[in-house]
C-alpha positions in Angstrom: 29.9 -34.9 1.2 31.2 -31.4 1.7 32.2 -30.7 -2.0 28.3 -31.2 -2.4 27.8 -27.7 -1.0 30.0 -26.2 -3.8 31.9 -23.8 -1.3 34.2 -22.0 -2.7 38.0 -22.9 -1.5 38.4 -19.6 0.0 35.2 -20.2 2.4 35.9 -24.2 2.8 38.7 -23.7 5.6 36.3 -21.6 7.6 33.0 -23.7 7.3 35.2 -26.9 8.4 36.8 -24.8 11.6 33.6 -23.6 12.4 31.8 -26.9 11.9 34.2 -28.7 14.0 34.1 -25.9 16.4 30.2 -26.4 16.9 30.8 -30.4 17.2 33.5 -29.2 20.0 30.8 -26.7 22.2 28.3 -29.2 21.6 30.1 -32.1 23.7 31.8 -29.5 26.1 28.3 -28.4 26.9 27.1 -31.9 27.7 30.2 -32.7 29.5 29.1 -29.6 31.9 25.4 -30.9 32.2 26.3 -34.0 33.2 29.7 -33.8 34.9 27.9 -32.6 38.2 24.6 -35.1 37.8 27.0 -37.6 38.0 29.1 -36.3 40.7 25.7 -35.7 43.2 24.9 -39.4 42.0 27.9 -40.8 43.0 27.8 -39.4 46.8 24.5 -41.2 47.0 24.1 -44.9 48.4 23.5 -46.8 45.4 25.3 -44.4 43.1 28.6 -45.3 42.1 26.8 -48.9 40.8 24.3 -46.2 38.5 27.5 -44.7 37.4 28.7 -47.5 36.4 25.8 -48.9 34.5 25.8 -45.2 33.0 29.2 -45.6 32.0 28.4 -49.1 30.3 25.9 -48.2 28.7 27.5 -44.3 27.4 30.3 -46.7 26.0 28.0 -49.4 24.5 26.3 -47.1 22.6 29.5 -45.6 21.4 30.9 -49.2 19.8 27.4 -49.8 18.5 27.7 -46.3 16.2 31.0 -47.2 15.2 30.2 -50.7 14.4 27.4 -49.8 12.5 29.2 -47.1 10.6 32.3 -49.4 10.1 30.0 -52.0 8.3 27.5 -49.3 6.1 
């Protein structure tokens, strides 16, 4: 897949780095959206059951991709 875009070597380290740096941000910066959603939520009456379900279904999802890309 990335030998498709005929990098040269010199330039391959770098575009992987900052590739995989950009994945990195990416889930930081949702980790800091949602980090203090979920902490409000949690204070609240019903919230640590929504957390939960949230929880549930944030790790349901995960298994689902990774099923589904184990088996393509």
């Amino acid at each position: 897949m990335l030998s498709s875009l005929e990098l040269p070597a010199a330039r391959l380290v770098p575009a992987l780095a900052g590739f995989n740096l950009g994945v990195e941000l990416g889930q930081l910066a949702i980790v800091a959206l949602a980090w203090p959603l979920l902490n409000a939520l949690g204070r609240t009456a019903g919230g640590p059951r929504l957390v939960a379900v949230f929880n549930g279904a944030i790790g349901g999802l995960g298994v689902f991709w990774l099923v589904t890309r184990l088996l393509s």
